[in-house]
N, CA, C and O atoms as a CHARMM CRD file, in Angstrom:
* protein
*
  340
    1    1 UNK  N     85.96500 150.77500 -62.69300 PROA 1      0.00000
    2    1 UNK  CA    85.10300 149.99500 -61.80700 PROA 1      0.00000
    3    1 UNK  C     85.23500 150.57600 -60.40200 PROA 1      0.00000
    4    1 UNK  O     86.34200 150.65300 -59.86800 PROA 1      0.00000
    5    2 UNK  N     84.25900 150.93600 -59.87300 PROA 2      0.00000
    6    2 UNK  CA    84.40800 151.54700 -58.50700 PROA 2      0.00000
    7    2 UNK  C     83.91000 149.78600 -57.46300 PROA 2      0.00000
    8    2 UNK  O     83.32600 148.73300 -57.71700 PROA 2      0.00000
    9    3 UNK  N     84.65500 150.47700 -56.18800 PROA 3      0.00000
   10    3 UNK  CA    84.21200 149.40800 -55.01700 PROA 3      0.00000
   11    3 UNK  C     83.37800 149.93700 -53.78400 PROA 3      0.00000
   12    3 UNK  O     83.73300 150.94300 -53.17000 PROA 3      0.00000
   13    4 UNK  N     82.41900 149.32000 -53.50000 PROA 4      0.00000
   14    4 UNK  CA    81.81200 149.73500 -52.62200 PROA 4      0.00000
   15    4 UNK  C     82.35500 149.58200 -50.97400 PROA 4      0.00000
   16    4 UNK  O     82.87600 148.67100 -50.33200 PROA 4      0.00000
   17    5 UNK  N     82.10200 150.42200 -50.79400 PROA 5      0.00000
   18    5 UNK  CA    82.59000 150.54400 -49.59600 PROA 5      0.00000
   19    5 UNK  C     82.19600 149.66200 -48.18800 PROA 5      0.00000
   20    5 UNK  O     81.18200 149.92000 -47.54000 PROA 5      0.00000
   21    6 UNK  N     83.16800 148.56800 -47.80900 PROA 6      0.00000
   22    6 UNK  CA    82.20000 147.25000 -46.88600 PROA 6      0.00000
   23    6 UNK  C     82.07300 147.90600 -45.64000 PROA 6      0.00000
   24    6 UNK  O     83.03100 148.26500 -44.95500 PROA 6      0.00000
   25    7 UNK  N     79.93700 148.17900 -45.12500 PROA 7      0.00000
   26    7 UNK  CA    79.92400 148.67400 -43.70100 PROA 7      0.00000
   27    7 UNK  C     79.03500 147.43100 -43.23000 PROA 7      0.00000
   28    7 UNK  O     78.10800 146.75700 -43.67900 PROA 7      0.00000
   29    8 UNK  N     79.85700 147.49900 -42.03100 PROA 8      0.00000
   30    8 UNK  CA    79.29500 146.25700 -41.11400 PROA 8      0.00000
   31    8 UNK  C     78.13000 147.00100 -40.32600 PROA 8      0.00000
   32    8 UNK  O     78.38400 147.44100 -39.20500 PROA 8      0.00000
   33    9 UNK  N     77.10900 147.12700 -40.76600 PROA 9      0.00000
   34    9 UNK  CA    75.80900 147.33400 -40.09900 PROA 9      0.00000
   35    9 UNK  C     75.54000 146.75700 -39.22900 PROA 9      0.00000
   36    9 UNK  O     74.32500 146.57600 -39.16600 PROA 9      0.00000
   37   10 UNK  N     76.34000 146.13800 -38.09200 PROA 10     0.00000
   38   10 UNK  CA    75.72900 145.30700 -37.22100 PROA 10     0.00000
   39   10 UNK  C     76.55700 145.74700 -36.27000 PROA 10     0.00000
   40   10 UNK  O     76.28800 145.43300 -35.11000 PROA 10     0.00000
   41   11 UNK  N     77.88100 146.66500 -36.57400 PROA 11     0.00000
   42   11 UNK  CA    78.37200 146.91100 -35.39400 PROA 11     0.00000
   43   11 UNK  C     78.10800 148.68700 -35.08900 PROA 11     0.00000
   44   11 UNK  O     78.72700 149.49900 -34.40200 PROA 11     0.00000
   45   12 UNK  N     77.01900 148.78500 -35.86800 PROA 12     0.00000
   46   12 UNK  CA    76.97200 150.46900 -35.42800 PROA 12     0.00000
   47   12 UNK  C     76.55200 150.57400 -33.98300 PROA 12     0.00000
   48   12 UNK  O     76.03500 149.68800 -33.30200 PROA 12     0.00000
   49   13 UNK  N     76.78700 151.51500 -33.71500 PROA 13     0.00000
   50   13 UNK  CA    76.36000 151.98100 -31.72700 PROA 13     0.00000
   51   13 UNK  C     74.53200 151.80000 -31.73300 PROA 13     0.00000
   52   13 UNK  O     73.81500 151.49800 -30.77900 PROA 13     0.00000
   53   14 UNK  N     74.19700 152.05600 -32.92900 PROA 14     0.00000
   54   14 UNK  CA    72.36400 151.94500 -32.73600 PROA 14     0.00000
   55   14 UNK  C     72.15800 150.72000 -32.74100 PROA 14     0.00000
   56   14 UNK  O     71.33000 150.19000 -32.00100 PROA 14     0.00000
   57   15 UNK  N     72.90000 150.07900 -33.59800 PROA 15     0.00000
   58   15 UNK  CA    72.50400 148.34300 -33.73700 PROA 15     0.00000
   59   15 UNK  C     72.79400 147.71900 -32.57700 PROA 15     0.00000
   60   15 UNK  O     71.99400 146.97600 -32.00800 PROA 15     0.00000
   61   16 UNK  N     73.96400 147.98500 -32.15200 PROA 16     0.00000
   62   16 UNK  CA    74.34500 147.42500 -30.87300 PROA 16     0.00000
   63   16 UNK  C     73.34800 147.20500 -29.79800 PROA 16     0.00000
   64   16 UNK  O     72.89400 146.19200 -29.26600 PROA 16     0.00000
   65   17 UNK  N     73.15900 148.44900 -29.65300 PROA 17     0.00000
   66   17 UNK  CA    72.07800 149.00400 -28.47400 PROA 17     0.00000
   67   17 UNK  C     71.05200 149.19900 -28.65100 PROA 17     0.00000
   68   17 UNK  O     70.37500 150.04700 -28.06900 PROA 17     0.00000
   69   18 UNK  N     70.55400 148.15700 -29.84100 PROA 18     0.00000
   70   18 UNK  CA    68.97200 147.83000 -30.57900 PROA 18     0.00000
   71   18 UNK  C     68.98800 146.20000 -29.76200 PROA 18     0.00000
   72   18 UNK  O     68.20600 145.69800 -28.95500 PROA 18     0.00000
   73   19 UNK  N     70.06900 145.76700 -30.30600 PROA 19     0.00000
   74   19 UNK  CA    70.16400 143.82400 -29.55300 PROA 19     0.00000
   75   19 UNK  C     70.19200 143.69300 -27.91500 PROA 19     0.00000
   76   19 UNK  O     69.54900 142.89700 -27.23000 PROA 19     0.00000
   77   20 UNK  N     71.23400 144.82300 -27.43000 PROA 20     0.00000
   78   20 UNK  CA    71.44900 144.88300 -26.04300 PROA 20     0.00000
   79   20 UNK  C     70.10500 145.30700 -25.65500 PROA 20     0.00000
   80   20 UNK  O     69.86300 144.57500 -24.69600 PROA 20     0.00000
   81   21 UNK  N     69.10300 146.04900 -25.83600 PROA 21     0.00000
   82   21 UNK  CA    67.77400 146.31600 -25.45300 PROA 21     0.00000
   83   21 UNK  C     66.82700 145.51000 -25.78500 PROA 21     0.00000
   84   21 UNK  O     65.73900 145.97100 -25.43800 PROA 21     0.00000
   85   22 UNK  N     66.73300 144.27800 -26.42400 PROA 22     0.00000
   86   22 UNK  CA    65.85800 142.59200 -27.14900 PROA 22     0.00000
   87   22 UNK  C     66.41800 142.12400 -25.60300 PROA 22     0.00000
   88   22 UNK  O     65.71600 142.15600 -24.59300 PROA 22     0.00000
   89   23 UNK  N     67.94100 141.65400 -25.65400 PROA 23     0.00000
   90   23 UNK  CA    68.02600 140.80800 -24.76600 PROA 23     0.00000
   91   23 UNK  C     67.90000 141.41300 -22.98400 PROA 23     0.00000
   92   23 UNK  O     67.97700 140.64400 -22.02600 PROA 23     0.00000
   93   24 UNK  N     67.73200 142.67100 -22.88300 PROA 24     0.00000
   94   24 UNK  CA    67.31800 142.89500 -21.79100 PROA 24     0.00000
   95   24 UNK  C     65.98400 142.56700 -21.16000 PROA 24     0.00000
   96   24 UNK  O     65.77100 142.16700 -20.01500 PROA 24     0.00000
   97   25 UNK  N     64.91800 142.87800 -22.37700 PROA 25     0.00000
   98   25 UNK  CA    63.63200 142.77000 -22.55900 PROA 25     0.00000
   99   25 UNK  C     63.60200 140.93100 -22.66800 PROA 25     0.00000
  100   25 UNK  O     62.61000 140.30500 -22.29700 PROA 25     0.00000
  101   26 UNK  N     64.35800 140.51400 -23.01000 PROA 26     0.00000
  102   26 UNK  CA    63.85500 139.00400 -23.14100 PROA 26     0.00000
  103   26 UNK  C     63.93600 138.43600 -21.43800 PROA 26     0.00000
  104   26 UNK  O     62.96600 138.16300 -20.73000 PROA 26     0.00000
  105   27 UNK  N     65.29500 138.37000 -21.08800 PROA 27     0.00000
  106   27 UNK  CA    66.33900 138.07900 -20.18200 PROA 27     0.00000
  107   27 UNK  C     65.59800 139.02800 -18.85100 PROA 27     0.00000
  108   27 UNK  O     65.77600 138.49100 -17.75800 PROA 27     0.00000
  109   28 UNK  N     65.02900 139.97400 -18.81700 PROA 28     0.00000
  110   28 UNK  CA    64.54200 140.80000 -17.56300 PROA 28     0.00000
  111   28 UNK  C     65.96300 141.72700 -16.81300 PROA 28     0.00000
  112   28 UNK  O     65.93100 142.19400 -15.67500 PROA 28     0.00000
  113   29 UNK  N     66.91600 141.81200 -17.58600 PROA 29     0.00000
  114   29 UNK  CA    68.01500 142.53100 -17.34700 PROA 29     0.00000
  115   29 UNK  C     68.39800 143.86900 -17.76900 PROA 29     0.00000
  116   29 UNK  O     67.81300 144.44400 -18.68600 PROA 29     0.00000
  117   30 UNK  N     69.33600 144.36100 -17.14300 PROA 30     0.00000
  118   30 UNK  CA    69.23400 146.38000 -17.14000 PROA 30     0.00000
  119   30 UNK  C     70.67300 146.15200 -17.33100 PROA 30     0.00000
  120   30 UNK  O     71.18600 146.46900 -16.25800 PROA 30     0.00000
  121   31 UNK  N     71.92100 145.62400 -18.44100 PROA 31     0.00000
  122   31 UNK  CA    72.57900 146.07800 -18.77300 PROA 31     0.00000
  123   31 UNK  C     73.09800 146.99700 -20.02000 PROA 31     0.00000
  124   31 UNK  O     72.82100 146.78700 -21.20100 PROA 31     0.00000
  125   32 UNK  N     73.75200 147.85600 -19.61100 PROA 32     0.00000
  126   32 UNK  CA    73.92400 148.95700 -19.96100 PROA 32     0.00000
  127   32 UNK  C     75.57800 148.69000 -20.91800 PROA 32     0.00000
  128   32 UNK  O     76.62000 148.30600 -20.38700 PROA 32     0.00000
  129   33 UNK  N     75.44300 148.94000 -22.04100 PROA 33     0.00000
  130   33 UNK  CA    76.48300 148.52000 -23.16000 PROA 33     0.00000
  131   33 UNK  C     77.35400 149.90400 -23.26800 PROA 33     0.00000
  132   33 UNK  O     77.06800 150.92600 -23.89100 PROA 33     0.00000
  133   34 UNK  N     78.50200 149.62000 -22.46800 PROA 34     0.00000
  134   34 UNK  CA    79.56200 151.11300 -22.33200 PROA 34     0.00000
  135   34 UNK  C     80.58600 150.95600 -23.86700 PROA 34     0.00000
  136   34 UNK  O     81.22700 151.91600 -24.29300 PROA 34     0.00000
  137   35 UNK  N     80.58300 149.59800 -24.54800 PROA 35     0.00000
  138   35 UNK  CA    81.93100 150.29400 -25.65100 PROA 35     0.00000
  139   35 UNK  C     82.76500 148.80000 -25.16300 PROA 35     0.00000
  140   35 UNK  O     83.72600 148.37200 -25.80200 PROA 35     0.00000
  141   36 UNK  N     82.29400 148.21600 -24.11700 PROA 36     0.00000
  142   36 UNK  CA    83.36500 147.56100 -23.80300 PROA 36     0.00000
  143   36 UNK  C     82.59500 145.86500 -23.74300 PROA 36     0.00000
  144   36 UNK  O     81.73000 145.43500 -22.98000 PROA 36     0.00000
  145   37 UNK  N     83.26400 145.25100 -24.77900 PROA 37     0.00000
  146   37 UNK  CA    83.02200 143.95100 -24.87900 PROA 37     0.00000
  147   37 UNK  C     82.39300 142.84400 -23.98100 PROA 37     0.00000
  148   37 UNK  O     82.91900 141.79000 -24.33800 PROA 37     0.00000
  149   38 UNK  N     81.82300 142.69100 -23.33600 PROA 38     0.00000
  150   38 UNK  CA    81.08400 141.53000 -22.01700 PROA 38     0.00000
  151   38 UNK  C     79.89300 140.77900 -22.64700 PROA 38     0.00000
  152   38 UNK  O     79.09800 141.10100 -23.53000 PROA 38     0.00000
  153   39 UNK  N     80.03500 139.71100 -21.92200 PROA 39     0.00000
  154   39 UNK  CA    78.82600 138.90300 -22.58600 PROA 39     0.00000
  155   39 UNK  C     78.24300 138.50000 -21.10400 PROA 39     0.00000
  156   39 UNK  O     79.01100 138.29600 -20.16400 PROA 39     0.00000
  157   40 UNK  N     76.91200 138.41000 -20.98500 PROA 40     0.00000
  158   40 UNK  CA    76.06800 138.45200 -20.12000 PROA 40     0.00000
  159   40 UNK  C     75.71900 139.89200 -19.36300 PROA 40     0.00000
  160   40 UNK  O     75.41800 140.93600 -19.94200 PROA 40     0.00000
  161   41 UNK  N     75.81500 139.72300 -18.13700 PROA 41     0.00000
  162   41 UNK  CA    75.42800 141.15500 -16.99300 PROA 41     0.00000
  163   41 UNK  C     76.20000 140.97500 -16.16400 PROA 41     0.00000
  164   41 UNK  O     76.02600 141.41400 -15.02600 PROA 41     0.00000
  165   42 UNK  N     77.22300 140.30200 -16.50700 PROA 42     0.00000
  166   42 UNK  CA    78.33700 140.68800 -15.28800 PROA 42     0.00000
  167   42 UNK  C     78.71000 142.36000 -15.25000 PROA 42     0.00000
  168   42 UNK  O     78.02500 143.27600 -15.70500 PROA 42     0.00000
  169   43 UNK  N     80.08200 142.44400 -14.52600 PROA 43     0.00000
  170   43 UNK  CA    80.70100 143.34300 -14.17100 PROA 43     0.00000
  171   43 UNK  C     82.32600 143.60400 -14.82000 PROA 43     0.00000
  172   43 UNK  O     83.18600 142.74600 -15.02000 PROA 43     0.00000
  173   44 UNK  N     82.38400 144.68000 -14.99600 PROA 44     0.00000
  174   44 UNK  CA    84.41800 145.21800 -15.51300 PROA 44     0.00000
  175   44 UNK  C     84.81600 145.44500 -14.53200 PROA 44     0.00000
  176   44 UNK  O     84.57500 146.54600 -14.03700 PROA 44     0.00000
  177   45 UNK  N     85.64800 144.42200 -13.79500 PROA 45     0.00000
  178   45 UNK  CA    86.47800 144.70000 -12.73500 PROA 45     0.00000
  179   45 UNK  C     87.81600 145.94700 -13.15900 PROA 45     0.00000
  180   45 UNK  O     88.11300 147.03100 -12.65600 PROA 45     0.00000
  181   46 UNK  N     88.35500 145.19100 -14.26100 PROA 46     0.00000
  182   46 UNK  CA    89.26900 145.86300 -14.79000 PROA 46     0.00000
  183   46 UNK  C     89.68800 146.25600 -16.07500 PROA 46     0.00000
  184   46 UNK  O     90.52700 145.71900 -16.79800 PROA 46     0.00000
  185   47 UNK  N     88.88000 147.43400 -16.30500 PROA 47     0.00000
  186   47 UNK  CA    89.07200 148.05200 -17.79000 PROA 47     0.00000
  187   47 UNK  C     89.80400 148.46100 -18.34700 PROA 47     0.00000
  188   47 UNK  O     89.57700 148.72700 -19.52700 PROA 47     0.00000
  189   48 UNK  N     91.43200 148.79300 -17.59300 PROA 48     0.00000
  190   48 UNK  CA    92.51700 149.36300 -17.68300 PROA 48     0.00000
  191   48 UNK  C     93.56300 148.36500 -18.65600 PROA 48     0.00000
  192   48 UNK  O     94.36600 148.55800 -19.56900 PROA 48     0.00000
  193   49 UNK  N     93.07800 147.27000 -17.93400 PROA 49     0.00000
  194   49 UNK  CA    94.31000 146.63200 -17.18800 PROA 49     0.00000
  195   49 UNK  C     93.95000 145.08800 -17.70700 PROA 49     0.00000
  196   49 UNK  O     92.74200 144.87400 -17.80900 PROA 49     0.00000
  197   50 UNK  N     94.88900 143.92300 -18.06800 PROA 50     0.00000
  198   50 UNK  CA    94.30000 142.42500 -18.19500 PROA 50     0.00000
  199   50 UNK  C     95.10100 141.78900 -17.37700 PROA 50     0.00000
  200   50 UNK  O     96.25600 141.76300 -16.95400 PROA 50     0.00000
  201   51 UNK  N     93.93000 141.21300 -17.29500 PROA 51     0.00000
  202   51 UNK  CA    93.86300 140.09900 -15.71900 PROA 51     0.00000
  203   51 UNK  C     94.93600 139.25000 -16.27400 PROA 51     0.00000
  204   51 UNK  O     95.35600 139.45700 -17.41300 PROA 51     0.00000
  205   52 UNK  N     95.46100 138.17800 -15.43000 PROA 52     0.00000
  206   52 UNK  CA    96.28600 137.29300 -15.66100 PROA 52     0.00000
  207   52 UNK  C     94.69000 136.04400 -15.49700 PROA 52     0.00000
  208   52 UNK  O     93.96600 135.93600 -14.50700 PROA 52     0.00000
  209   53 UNK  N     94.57600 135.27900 -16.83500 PROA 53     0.00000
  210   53 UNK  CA    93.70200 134.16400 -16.96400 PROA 53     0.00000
  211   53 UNK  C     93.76000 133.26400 -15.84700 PROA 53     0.00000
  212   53 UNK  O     92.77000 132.71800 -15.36000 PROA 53     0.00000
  213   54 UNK  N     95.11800 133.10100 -15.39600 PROA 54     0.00000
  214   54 UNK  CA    94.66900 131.69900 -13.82700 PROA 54     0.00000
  215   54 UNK  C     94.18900 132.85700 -13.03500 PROA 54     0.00000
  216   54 UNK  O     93.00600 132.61900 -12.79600 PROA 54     0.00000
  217   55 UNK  N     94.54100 134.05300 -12.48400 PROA 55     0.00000
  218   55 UNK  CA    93.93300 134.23300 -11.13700 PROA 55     0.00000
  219   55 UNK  C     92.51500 134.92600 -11.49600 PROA 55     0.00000
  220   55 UNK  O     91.98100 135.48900 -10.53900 PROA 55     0.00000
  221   56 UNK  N     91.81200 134.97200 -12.75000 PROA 56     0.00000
  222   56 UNK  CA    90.72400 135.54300 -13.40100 PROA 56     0.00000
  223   56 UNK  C     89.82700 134.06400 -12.83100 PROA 56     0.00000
  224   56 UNK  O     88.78300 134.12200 -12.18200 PROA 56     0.00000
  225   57 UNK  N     90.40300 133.00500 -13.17900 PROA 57     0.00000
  226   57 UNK  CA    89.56300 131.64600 -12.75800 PROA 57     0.00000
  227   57 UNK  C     89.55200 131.91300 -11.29500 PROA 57     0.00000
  228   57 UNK  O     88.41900 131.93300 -10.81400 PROA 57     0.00000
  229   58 UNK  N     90.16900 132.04400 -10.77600 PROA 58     0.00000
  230   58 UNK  CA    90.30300 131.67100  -9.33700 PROA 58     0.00000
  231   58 UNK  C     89.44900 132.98900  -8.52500 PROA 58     0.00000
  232   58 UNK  O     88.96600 132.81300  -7.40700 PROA 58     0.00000
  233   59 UNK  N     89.37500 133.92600  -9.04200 PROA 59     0.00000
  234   59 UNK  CA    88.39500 134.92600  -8.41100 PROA 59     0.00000
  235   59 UNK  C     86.64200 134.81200  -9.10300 PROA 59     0.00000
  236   59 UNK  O     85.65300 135.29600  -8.55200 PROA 59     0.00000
  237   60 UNK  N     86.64500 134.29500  -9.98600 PROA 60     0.00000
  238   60 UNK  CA    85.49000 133.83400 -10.38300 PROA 60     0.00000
  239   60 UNK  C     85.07800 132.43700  -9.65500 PROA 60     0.00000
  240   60 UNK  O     83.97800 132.51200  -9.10900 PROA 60     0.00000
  241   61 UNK  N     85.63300 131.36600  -9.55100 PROA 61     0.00000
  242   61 UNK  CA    85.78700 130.54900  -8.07500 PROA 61     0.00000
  243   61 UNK  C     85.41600 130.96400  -7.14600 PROA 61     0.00000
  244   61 UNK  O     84.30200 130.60700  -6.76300 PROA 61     0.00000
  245   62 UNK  N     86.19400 131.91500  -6.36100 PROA 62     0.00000
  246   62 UNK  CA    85.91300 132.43000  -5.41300 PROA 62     0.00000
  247   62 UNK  C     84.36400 132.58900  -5.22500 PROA 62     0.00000
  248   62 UNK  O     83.74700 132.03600  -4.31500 PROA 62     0.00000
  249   63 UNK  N     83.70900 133.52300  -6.32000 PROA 63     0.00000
  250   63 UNK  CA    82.37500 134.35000  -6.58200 PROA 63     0.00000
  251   63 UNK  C     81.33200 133.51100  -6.39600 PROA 63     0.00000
  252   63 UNK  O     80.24800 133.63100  -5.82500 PROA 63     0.00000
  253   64 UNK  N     82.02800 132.37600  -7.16800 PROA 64     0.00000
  254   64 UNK  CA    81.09300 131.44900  -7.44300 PROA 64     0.00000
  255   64 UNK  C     80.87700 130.19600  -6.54500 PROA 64     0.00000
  256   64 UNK  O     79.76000 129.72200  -6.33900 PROA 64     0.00000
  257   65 UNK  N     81.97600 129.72200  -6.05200 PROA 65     0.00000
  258   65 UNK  CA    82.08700 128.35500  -4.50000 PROA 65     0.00000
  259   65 UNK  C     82.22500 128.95900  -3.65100 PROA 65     0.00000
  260   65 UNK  O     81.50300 128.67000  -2.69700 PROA 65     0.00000
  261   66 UNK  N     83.08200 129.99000  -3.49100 PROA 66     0.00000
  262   66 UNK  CA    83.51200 130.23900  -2.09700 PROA 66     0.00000
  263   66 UNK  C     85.26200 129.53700  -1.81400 PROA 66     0.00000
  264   66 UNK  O     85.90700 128.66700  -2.39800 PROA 66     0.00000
  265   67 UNK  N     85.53600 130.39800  -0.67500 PROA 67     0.00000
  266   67 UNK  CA    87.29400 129.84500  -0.33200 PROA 67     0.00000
  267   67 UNK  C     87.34800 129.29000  -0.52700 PROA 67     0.00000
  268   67 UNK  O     87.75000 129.08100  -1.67100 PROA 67     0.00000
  269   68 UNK  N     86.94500 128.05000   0.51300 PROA 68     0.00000
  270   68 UNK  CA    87.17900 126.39500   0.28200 PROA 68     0.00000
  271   68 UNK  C     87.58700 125.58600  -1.17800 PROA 68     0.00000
  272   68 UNK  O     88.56800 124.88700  -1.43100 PROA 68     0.00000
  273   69 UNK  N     86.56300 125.93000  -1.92200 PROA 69     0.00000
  274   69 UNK  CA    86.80000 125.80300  -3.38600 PROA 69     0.00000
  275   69 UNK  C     87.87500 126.51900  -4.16800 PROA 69     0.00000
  276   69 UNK  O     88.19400 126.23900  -5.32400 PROA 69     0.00000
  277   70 UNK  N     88.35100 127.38000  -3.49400 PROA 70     0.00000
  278   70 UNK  CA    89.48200 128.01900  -4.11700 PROA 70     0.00000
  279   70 UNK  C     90.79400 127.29700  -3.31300 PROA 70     0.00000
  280   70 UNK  O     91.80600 127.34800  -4.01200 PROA 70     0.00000
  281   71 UNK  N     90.93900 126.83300  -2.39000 PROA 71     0.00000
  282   71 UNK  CA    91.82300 126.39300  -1.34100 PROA 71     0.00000
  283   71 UNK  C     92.05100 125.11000  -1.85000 PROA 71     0.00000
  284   71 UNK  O     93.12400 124.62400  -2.20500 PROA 71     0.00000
  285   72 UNK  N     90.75800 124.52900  -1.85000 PROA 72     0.00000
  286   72 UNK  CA    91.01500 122.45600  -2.73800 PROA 72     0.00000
  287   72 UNK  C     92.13600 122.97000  -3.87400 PROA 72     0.00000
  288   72 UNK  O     93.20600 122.36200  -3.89700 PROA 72     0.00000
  289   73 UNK  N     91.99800 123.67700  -4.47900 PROA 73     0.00000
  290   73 UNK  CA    92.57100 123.62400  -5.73100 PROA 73     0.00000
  291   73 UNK  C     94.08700 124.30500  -6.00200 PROA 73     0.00000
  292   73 UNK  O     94.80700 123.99400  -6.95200 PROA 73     0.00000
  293   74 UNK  N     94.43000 125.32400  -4.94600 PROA 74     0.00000
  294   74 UNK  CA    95.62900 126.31000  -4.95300 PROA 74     0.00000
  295   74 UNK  C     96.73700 125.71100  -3.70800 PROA 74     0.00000
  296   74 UNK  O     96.41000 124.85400  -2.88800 PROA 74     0.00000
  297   75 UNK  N     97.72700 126.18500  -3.75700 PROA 75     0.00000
  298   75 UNK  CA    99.00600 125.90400  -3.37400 PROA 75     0.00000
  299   75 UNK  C     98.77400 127.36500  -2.27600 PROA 75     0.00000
  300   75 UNK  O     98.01600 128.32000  -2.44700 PROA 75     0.00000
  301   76 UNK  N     99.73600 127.09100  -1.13700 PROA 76     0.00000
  302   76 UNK  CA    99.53700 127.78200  -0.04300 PROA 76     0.00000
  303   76 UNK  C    100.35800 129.05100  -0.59500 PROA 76     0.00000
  304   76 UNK  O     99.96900 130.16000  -0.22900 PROA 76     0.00000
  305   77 UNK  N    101.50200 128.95700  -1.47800 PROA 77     0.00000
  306   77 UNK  CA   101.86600 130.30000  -2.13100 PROA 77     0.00000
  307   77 UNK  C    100.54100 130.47100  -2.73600 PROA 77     0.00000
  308   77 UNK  O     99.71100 130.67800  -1.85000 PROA 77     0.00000
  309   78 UNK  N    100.17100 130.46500  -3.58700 PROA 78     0.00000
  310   78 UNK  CA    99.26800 131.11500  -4.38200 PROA 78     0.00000
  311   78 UNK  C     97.51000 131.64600  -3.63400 PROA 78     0.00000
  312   78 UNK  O     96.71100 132.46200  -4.09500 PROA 78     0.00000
  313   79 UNK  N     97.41500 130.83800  -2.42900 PROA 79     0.00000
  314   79 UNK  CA    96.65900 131.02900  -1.15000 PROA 79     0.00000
  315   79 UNK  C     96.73900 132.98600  -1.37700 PROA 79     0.00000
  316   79 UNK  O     96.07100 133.82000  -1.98800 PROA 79     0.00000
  317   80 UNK  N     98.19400 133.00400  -0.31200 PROA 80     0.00000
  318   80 UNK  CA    98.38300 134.05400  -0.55300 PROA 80     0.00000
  319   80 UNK  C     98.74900 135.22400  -1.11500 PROA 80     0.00000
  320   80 UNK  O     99.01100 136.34000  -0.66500 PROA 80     0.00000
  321   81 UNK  N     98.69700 134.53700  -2.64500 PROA 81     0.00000
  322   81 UNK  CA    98.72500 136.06200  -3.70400 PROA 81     0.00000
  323   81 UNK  C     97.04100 136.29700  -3.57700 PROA 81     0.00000
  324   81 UNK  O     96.55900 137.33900  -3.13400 PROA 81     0.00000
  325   82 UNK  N     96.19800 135.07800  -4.07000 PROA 82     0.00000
  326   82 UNK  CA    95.00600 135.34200  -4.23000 PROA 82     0.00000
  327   82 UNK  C     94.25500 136.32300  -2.99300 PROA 82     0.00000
  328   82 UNK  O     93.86400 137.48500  -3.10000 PROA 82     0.00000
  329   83 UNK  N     94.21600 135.53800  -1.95900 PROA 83     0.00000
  330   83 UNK  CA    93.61700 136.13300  -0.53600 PROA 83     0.00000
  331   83 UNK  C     94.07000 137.51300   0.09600 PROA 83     0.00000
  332   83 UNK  O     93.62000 138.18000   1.02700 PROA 83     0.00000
  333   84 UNK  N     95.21600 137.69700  -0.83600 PROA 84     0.00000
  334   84 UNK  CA    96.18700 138.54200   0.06500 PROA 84     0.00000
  335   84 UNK  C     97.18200 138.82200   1.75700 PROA 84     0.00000
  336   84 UNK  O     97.71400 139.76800   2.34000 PROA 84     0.00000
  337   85 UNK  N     97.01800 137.66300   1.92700 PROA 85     0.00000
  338   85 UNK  CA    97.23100 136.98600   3.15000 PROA 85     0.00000
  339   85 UNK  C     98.92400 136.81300   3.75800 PROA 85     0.00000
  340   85 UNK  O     99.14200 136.23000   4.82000 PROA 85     0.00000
């Protein structure tokens, strides 16, 4: 009895970049699918390297409220890891 060999047709590089080109065309967006996992059109700050999850919130905060909104919520140590201050 032979086994067939299981290919996930959905993760080939053409398929990929068959869906990533629908939802550009749907969405009115120009992202460009490098290999590296993202969902939406954001940006890879850091492709190297993983973020630590609290200060990943807190710079997306940032992006998104502004200081203040990052300040209500953080401790004056952590002020200045985030801010660099």
């Amino acid at each position: 009895i032979g086994f067939e060999k299981n290919v996930d047709k959905w993760s080939t590089q053409e398929e990929i970049q068959h869906r990533v080109d629908k939802i550009n065309l749907v969405a009115k967006t120009d992202f460009k699918y490098t290999g590296i996992p993202v969902v939406g059109d954001g940006y890879i700050e850091s492709p190297e390297k993983y973020v630590s999850p609290q200060y990943l919130y807190y710079q997306q905060l940032l992006d998104r409220k502004g200081e203040g909104a990052v300040k209500a919520v953080t401790s004056v140590e952590q002020q200045k890891i985030i801010f660099g201050k």
